[in-house]
C-alpha angles and dihedrals in degrees: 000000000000133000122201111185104192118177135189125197142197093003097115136049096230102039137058101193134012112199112192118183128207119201120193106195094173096259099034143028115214114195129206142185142195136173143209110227107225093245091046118092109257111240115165095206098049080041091059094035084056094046084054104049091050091046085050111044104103099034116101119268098255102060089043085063091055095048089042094053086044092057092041088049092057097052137035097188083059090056090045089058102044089040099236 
């Protein structure tokens, strides 16, 4: 399992940051975005949760533990926050 966070910035109007996330399971690659509105405040890690959630939401619960546990493995930060 592989997670690639790309972001853009500045290059809207309405948005400060756009976080896609592309996730290689080894037969597929499932893709996620996210973006930061311009009056919200701009957090890379709630950018990239965000990115996630959206990328995950219609694959089975199983496979949404492994990619969770991949994400929380990459970034304390990430485990402080969510309080595991």
């Amino acid at each position: 399992m592989n997670l690639k966070f790309y972001s853009t910035t500045g290059e809207t109007t309405r948005f400060k940051r756009i976080t896609t996330v592309e996730i290689d399971t080894g037969k597929e690659t499932i893709v996620g975005a996210a973006a930061c509105h311009i009056r919200d405040q701009d957090d890379k890690l709630l950018g990239q949760k965000a990115a996630l959630t959206n990328a995950i939401r219609e694959i089975p619960r199983d496979m949404r533990k492994d990619i969770w546990g991949e994400f929380f493995k990459r970034s304390k930060r990430a485990r402080d926050l969510c309080g595991i």
